[in-house]
C-alpha positions in Angstrom: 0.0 0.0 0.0 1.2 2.8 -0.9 1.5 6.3 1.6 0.7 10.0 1.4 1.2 12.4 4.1 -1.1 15.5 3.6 0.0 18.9 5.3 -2.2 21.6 5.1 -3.7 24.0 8.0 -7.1 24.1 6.1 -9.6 21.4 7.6 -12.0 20.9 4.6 -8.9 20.4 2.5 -7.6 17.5 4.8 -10.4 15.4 5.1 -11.4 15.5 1.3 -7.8 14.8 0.0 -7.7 12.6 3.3 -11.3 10.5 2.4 -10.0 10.7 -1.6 -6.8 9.0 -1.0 -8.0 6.3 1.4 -10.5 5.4 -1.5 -7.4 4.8 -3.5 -5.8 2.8 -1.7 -3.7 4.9 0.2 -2.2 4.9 3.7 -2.7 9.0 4.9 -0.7 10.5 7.5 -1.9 14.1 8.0 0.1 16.8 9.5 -1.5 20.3 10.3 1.8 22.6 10.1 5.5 22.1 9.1 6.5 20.9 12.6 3.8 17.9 12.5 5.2 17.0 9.4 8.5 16.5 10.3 7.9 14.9 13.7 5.7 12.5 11.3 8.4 12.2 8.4 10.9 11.0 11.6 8.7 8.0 11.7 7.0 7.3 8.2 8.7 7.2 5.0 5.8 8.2 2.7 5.8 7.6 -1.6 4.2 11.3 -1.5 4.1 14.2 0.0 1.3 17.3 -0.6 2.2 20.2 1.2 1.0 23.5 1.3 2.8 27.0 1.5 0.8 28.9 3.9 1.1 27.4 7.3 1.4 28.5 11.1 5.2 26.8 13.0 7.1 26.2 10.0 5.8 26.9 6.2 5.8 24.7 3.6 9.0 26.4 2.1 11.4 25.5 5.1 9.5 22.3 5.3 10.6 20.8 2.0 14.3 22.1 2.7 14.5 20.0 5.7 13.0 16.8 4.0 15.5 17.4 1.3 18.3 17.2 3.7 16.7 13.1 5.0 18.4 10.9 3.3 15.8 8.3 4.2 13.3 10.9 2.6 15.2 10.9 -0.8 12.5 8.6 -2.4 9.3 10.8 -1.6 7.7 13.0 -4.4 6.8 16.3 -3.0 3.6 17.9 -4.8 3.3 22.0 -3.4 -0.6 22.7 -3.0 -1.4 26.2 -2.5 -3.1 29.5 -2.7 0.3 31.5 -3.6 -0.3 31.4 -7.3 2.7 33.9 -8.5 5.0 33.0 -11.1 8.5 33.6 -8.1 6.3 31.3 -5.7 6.4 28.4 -8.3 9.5 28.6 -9.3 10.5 28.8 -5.8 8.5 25.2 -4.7 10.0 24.1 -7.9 13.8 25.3 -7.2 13.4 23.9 -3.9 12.9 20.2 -5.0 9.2 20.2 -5.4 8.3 17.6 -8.3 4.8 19.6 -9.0 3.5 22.8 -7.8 -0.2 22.8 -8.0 -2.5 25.9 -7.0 -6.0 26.4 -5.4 -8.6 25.8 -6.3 -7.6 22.1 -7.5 -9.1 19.4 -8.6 -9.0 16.7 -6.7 -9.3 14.4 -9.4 -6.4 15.7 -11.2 -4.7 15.9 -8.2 -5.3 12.1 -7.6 -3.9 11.5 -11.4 -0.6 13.6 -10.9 0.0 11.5 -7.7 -0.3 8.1 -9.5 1.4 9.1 -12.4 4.1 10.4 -9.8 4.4 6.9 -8.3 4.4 5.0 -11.4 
């Protein structure tokens, strides 16, 4: 089985992506801020990560430049999902390591399709 951990501060968010990915046959770890997602990365070595920008502790930014620097976190794909739509905020996500930078409002179907095709 493959698993996804899902950081985001933004509840309806969570448990959609959360109940989506579970359908698919997903284990989901969830994290609420940066600093929950490390403490849960020290633990679980997920196939994905989805990660959002804008979050309280530690953002999503400083978050993926401390997974990057795991070497037991080499193998996750890292998908940014988030509000900051601006060109220097995508290339930033994308500079930083991010294999996808995807903005809201999303689909979650897409979002399910980039993830498997990720994974293949």
């Amino acid at each position: 089985m493959k698993k996804i951990l899902i950081v985001d501060d933004e509840p309806n968010i969570v448990m959609s992506l959360e109940y989506t990915f579970k359908k698919n046959n997903f284990e989901v770890f969830i994290a609420r801020d940066g600093q929950e997602a490390l403490e849960i990365l020290n633990k679980q070595f997920p196939d994905v990560i989805i990660l959002d920008v804008m979050m309280p502790m530690v953002d999503g930014f400083a978050t993926l430049e401390q997974i990057k620097k795991d070497e037991r976190l080499q193998h996750c794909k890292v998908i940014f999902l988030s509000a900051k739509n601006k060109e220097k905020d995508i290339e930033k996500g994308l500079s930083l390591g991010a294999n996808l930078y995807v903005t809201k409002p999303f689909s979650i179907k897409k979002l399910v399709e980039q993830v498997q095709e990720l994974i293949q």
